[in-house]
MARVO-192142 format. One record per residue: x, y, z of N, C-alpha, C, O in turn; residue in one letter. Coordinates in steps of 0.1 Angstrom, whole numbers, plus 5000, padded with zeros to 4 digits. Layout:
XYZXYZXYZXYZa
...
// end
This chain:
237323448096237723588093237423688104236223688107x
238123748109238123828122237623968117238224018108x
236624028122235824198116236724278118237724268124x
236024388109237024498105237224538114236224588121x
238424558119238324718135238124838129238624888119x
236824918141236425018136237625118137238325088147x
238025228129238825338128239025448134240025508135x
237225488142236925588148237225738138236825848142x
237925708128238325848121237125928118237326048115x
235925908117234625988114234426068128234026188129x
234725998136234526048149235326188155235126308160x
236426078152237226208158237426338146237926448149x
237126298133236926458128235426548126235026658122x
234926428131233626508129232626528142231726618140x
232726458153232626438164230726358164230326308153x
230126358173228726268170228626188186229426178196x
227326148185227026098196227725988199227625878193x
228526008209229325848211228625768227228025828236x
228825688227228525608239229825548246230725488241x
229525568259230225508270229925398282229025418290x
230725288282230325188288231225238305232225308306x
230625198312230725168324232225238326233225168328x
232225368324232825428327233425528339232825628341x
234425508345235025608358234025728358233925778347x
233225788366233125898372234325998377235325938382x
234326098375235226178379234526288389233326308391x
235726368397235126478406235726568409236626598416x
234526668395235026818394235926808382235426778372x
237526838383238126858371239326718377240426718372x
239126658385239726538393239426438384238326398381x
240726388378240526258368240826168373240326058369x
242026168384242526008386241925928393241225968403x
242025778389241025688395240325708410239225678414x
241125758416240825728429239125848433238425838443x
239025928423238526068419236725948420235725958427x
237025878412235625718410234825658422233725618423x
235925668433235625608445234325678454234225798456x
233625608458232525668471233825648486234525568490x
233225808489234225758505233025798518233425868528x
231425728517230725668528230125808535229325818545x
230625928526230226048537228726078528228526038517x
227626148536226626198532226526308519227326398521x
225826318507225626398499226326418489226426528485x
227126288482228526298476228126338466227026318464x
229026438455228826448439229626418437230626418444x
229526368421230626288412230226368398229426448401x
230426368391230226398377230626288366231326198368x
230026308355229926208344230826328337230726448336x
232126218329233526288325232926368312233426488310x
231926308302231726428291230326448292229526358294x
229926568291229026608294228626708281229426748273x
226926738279226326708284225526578279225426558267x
225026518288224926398286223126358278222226438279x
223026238270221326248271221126158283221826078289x
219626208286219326158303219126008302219725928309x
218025978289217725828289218825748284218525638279x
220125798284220925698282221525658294222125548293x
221425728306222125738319222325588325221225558330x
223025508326222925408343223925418352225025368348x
223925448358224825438369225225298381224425228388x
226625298381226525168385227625198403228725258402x
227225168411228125128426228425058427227624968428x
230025018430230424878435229924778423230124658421x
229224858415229224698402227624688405227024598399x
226924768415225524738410224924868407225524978409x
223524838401222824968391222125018398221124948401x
222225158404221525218409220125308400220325348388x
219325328406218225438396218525558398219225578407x
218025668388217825748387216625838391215625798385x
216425938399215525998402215426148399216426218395x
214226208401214126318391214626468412215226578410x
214326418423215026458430214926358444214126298451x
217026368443217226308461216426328470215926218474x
215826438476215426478487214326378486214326318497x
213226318478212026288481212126128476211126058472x
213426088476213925938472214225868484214325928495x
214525738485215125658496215825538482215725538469x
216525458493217225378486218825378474219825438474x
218425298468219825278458219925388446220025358435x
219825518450219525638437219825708437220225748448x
220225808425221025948426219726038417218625998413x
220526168415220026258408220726318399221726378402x
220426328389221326368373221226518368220026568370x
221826578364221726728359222226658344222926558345x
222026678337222126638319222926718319223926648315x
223326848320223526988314225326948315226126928306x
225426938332226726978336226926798340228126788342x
226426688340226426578342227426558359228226478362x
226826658367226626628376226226528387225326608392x
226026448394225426328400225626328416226526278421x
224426388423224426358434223826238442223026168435x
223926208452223926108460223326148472223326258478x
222826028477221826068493222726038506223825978507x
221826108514222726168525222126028540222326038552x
221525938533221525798540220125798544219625688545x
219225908546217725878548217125948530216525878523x
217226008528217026038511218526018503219526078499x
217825868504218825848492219925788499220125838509x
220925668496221925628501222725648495222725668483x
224025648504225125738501226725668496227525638505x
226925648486228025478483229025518486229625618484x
229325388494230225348503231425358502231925338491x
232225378513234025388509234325318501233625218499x
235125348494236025288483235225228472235825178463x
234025238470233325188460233525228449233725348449x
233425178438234325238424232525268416231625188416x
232325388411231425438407231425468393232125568391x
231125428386231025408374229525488362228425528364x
230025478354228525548342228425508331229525508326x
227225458321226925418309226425498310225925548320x
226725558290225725658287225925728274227025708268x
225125778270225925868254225826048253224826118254x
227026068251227426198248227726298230228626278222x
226926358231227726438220228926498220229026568229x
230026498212231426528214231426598201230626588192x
232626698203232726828193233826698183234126588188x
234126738173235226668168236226798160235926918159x
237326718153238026808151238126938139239127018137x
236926928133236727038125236327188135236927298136x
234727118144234227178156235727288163235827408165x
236527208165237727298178238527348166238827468167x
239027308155239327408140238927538143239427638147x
237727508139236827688139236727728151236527848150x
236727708163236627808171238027818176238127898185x
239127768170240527798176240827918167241128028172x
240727898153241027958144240028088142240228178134x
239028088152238228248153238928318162238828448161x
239828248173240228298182241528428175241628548175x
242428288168243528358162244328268146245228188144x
243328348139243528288125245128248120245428188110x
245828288130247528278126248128108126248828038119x
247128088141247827978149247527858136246527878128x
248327748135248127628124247927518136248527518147x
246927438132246127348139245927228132245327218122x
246927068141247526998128246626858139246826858151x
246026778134245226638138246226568144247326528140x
245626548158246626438163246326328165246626278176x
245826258156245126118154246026028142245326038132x
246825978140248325948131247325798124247625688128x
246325838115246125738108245925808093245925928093x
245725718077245825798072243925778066243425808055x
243225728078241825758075241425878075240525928069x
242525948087242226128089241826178078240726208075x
243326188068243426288059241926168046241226228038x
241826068048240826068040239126128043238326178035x
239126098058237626158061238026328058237126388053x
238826368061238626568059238826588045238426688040x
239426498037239126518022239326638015240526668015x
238726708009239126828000238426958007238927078005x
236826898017236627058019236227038037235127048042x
237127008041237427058057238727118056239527078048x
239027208064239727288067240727168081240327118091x
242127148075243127138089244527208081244427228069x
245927238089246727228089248027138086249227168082x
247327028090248426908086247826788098246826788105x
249026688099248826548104250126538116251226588114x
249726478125250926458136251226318133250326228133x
252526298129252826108134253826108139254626208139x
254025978147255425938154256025828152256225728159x
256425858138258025778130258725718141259925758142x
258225618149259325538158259825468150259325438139x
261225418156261925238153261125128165262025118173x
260625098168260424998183261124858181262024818174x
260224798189261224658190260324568182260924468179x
258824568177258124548178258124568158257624498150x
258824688155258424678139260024628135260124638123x
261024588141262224568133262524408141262224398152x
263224298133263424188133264824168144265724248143x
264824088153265924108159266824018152266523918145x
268224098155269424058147269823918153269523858164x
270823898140271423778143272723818147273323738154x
273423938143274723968142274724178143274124278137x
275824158152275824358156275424418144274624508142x
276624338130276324498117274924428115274024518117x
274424298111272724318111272124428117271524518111x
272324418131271524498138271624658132270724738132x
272824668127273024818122272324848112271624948111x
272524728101271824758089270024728088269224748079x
269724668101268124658105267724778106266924818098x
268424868117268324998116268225108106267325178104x
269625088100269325188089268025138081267325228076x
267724978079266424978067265125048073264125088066x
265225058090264125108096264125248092263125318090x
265025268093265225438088264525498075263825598074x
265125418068264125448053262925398052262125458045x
262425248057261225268056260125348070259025288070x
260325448079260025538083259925658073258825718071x
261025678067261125768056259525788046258725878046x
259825668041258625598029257625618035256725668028x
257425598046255825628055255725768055254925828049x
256525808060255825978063255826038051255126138050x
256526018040256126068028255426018017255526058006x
254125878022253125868021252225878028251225808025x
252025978038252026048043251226178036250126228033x
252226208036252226388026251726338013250926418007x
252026218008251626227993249926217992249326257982x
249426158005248126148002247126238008245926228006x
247826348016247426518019247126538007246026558001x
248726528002248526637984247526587972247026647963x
247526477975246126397966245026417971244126367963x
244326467983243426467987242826617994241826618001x
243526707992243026817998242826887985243226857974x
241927017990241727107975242927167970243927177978x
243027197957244427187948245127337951246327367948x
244227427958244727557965245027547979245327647985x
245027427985246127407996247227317998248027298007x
247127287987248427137985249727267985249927377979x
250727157998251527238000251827298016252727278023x
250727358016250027408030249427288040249627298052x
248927208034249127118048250027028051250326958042x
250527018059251926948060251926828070251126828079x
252826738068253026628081254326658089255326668083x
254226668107254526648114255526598121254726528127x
256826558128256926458135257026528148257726628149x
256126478160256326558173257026478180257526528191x
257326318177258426238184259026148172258226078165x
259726138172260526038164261725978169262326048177x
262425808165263525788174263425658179262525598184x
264425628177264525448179264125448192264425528201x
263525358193263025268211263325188215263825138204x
263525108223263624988225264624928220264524808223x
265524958215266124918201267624788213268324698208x
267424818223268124728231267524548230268124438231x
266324578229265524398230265624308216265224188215x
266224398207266624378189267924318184268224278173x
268624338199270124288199270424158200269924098209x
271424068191271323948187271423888203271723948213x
271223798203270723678219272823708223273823738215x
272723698239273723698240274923848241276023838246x
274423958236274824038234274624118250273624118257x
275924188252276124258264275124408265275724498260x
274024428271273124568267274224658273274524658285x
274924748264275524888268274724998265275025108268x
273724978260272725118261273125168243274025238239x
271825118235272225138224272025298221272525358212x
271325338227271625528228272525538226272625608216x
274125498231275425538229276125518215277025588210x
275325388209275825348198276225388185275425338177x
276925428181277325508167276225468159275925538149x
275625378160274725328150273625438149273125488139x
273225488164272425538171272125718163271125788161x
273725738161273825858157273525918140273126018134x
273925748137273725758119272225728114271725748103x
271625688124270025678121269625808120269725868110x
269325868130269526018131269726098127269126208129x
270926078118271126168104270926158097270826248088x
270625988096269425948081268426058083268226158076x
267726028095265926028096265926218089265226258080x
267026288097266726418097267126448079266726548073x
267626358074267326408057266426388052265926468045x
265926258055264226208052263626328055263226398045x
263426388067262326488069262426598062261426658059x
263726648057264026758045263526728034262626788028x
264026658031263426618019262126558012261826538001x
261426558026259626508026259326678023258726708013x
259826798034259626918040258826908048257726948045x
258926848061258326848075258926938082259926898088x
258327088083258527198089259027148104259927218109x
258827078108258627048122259026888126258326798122x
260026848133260626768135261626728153262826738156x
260426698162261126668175261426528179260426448181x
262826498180263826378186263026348200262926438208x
262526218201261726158214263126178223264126178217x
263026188237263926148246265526248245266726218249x
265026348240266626428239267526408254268826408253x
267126398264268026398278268426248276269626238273x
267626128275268326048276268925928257269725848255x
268225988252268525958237269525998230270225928222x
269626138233271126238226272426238238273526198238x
271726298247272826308255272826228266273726268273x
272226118271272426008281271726028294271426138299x
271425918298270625988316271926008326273125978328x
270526128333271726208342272226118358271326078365x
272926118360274126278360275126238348275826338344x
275226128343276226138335276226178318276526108308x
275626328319275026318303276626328296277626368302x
276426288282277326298279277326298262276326258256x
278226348257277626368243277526248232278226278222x
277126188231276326078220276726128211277126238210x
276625978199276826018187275826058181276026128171x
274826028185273226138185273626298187273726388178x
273826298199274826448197275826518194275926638196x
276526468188277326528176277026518162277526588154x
276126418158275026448147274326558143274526628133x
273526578152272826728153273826848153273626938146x
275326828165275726888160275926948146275627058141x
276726828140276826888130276126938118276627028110x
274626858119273926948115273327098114272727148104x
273727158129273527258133274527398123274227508121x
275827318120276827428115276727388104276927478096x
276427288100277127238083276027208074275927098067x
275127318075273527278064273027468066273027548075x
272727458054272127598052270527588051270127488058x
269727648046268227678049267427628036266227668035x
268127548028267327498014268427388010269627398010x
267327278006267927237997268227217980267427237971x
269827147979269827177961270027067953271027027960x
269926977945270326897937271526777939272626837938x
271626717940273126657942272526527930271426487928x
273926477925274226347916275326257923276426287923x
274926137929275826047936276625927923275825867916x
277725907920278225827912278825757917279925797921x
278525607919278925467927278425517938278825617945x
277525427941276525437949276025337953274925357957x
276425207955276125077954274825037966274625097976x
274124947962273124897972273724767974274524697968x
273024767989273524668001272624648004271724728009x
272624447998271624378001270924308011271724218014x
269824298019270024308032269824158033269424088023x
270424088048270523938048269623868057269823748060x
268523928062267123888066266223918063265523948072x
265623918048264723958037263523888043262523958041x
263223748050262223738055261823748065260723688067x
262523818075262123838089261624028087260824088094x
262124078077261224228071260324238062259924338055x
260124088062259024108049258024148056257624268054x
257324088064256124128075255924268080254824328078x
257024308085256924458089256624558074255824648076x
257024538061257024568049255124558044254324648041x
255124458044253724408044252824488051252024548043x
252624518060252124588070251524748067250424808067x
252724758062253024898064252124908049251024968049x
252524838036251524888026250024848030249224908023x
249824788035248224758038247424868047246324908045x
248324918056248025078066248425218056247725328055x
249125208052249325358040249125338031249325448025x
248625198020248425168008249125248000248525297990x
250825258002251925297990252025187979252725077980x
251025247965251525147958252825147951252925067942x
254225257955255125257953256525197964257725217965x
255525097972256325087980256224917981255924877992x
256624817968256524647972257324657985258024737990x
256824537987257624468001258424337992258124217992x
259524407985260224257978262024327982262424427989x
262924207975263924177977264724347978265324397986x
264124397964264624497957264524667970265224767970x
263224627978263024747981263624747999263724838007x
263824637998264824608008266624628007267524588014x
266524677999268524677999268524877999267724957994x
269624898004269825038010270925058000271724977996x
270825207995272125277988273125298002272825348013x
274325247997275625278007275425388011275225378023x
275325508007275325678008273725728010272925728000x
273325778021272725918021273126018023273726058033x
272526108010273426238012272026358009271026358002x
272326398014271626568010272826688007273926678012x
272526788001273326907999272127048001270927058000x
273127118003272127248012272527378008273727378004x
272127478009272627598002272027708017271027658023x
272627828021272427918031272128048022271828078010x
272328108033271128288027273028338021273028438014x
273628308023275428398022275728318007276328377999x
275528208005275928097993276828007995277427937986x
276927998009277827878015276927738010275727718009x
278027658006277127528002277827428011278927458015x
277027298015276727198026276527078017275727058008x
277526998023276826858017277126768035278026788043x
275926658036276126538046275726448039274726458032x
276526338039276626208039276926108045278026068047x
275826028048276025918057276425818053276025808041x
277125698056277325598047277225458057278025408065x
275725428054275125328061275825228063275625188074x
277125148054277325028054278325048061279024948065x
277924858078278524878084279724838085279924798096x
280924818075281724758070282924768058284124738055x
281624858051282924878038282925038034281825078031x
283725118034284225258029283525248015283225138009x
283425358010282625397999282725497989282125607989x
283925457975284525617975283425617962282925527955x
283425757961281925827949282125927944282626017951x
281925947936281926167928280626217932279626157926x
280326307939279026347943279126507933280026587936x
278226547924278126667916276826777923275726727924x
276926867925276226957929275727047924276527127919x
274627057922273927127915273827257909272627297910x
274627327904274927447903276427527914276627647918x
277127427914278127447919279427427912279827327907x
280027527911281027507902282427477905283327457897x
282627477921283727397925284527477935283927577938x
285827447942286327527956286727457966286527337964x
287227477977287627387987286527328000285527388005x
286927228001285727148010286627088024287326998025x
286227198036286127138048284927028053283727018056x
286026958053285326818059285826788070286926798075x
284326718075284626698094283826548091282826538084x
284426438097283926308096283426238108284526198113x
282826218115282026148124282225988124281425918118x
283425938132283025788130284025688141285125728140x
283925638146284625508149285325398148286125408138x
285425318153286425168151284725078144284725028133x
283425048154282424968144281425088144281425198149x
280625008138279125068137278425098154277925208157x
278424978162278024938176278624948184278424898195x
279925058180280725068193280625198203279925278196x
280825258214280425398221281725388216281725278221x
283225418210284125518212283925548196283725468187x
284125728195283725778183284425948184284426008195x
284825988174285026118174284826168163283926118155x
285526298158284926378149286626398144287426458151x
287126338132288126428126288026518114286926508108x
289126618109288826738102289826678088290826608089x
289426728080290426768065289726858059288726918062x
290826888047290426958033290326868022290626748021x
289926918014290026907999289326967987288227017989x
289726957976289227037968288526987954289126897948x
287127037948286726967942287227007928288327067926x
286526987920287326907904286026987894285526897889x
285627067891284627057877283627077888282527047884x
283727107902282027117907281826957916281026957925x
282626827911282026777916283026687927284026657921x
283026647937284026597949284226467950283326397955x
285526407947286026237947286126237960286926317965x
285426167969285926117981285425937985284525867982x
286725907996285725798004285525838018286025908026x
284325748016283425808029283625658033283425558027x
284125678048284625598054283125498061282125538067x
283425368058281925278066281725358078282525418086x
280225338079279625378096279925518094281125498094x
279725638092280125758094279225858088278625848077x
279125948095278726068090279426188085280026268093x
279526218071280326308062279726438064278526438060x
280226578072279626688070280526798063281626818068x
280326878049281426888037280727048042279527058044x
281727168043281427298038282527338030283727358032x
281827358019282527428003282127588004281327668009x
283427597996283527777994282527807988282027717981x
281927947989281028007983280827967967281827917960x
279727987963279727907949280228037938280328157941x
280427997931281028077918280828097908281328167899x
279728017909278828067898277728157899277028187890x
// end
C-alpha cells in the first residue's frame, strides 16, 4: 500500500514553517537558474529565495559540498559564508577571508522558512481595497475544506481541461466526438462539485458569494486521442471542437461561474498565425455573443433521447477518479452516467424581453427532432441560425439561417446531428 500524498492544503491556506531542501539560491530579485551559479569573482552575494529564514536551519551547499556558516567573513578563511536571517542574504569570501565559489558552481540552500498563507495575503489585500474579490489558486477541493466556514475567501480557481491524459483514445472519428462531448459533461459534474461543496461548507451568510472560477478551460491535446492511423489536421479546426465549447459554456451558466476564460484563444478559436481563421470555436462564441441574453429561464426538452456510449470501460477509470478527488456521491461511475442526452440546451432571457434558446446536439450522426417549452413564454417567431457541417470531424462548416414559428409557447424542431442551434424569439407576450 503506497502512503498518502501529502496535500499541502493546510499550508497553503494557512501558511507555517515550511522546509527547503537543497534549494537554488537566487540573486536579488534574479530567479533563473543561472542566478544559482558562483562566477569565481571575490565577495559574491546570493540570497536564500524565502526569507526570513531560521539561522539554525541554514546549510549551504557549493558544487554539491557543505560549506559552514560563520557569524562574520572578514575574520573566516576557508569553505564559509555569512548569513543575515532577516533578508537571507549570503555573502561569500573574497579568497583570503573566506573562499569565493567557483564559476559555474551551482549554489544551493537547506533550510526552513515561515510563509504567509492565503488567509495572511486575504487580509492585507482586502485592507488595501475591500472591493477587490480574492479567489485561491490552488484547484483542490481540500481548499474549500481547510477554510471551512470561518476564513474569509472569494471563491476557488480550476482548470476544467479535456487532455489526452483523462479521455480514452478513440477507436472511430464519431467515438472520438462522442469521448469529447462525455468529457464535456463530466468537466461539467466537477466544477459543480465544485460549488456544491463551497455551498456546504462556508457560513450560510455567504453561500452564494463564493463562487468557482474557470481561468483556462479547453480541450488539449485532443490530437494524441485520435483513433491510430488518423491523418492530424489540427483538431482545433474540428466541428467537434466548436460543439464542446458550447456545451462547456452552458455548464458554466448553469453552475453560475461569473468568470469563464477559453485556454489558447489565438490558436484554439481562431488558429495559429498568420493564418487565423474563424473556427468552429469561433463562430460558437459567436453566436453566443448575439443569441443569449443576461439570465437564465426554464426550458422542458420532449424526446430527448440518451446515447449510449460504446467504450464504457476505457471511461470507467477516468470516472472513478474523479469521484475519489471530489467525492460526488451523485456522480456513479456506471453505464447509466455515462450515456449523454442528444440535446444540450439552455434558454435565456435579455434586459428588452428578447428570449434565446441554444442547442447543441451532441450526436455525431443522427438529427433529433423535439418540442422544447419555455418557461413563461407564450409563443412568436423564431430566427434560427444553425451551425453545422457534412461530419462531426470535419473543418468544412457554416452557419445557415431560417424561420419558424412556435405553437402554445413551445417549438417543434429537428436539430440537425453535430450542430449548434442558436433560436431568437419575438419578445414574450406574456
Amino acid at each position: 500500500m503506497q502512503p498518502q500524498r501529502h496535500s499541502y492544503a493546510p499550508e497553503y491556506c494557512f501558511g507555517g514553517m515550511i522546509q527547503y531542501d537543497k534549494q537554488p539560491v537566487t540573486s536579488d530579485d534574479d530567479l533563473r537558474a543561472s542566478a544559482a551559479l558562483g562566477d569565481g569573482r571575490p565577495n559574491q552575494r546570493k540570497v536564500i529565495r524565502y526569507y526570513p529564514v531560521l539561522p539554525e536551519s541554514v546549510e549551504v551547499f557549493v558544487g554539491g559540498e557543505m560549506w559552514q556558516g560563520v557569524p562574520d567573513i572578514q575574520a573566516a578563511t576557508g569553505h564559509v559564508y555569512q548569513l543575515d536571517a532577516a533578508t537571507g542574504e549570503l555573502r561569500f569570501g573574497d579568497g583570503t577571508h573566506g573562499a569565493a565559489p567557483a564559476q559555474n558552481a551551482l549554489i544551493t540552500a537547506s533550510y526552513r522558512a515561515r510563509r504567509a498563507g492565503f488567509v495572511d495575503y486575504y487580509s492585507a489585500m482586502k485592507a488595501v481595497d475591500a472591493d477587490i474579490r480574492i479567489f485561491a489558486g490552488f484547484e483542490s477541493p481540500n481548499i474549500i475544506r481547510e477554510m471551512g466556514d470561518k476564513n474569509l475567501y472569494d471563491g476557488i480557481v480550476v482548470h476544467p481541461y479535456t487532455n489526452d491524459y483523462n479521455v480514452p483514445k478513440a477507436r472511430t472519428l464519431d467515438e472520438w466526438h462522442h469521448n469529447l462531448m462525455l468529457s464535456s459533461a463530466r468537466l461539467g459534474r466537477e466544477v459543480q462539485a465544485y460549488q456544491d461543496l463551497i455551498d456546504k461548507t462556508v457560513a450560510p451568510s455567504r453561500r452564494g458569494q463564493v463562487r468557482v472560477i474557470c481561468t483556462e478551460y479547453g480541450p488539449n491535446r485532443q490530437d494524441q486521442t485520435l483513433p491510430e492511423g488518423t491523418a492530424n489536421r489540427g483538431t482545433y479546426r474540428f466541428l467537434s471542437t466548436g460543439l464542446y465549447d458550447a456545451t462547456q459554456l452552458m455548464h458554466w451558466m448553469r453552475i453560475g461561474v461569473p468568470h469563464a476564460q477559453r485556454h489558447a484563444t489565438t490558436v484554439g478559436v481562431f488558429g495559429p498565425s498568420p493564418e487565423f481563421e474563424m473556427t468552429a470555436s469561433a463562430r460558437a462564441f459567436q453566436l453566443f455573443t448575439h443569441h443569449f441574453g443576461d439570465r437564465l429561464i426554464g426550458l422542458q426538452i420532449d424526446n430527448n433521447p440518451l446515447r449510449p456510449t460504446n467504450n464504457f470501460e476505457t471511461h470507467t477509470p477516468y470516472y472513478s477518479g474523479y469521484i475519489k478527488r471530489i467525492g460526488d456521491a451523485n456522480m456513479p461511475a456506471d453505464a447509466q452516467r455515462l450515456q449523454l442526452p442528444r440535446l444540450e440546451a439552455e434558454a435565456g432571457r435579455d434586459a428588452n424581453g428578447g428570449v434565446y434558446l441554444m442547442a447543441v446536439n451532441q450526436d455525431a450522426t443522427d438529427n433529433v427532432t423535439a418540442s422544447i417549452q419555455i418557461v413563461g413564454f407564450a409563443g412568436g417567431d423564431a430566427a434560427i441560425q444553425t451551425l453545422t457541417g457534412t461530419t462531426a470531424t470535419g473543418t468544412s462548416y457554416k452557419i445557415s439561417e431560417s424561420r419558424e414559428r412556435t405553437i402554445a409557447g413551445a417549438l417543434s424542431h429537428t436539430f440537425p446531428a453535430h450542430s449548434l442551434t442558436a433560436i431568437k424569439f419575438s419578445a414574450d407576450r406574456k
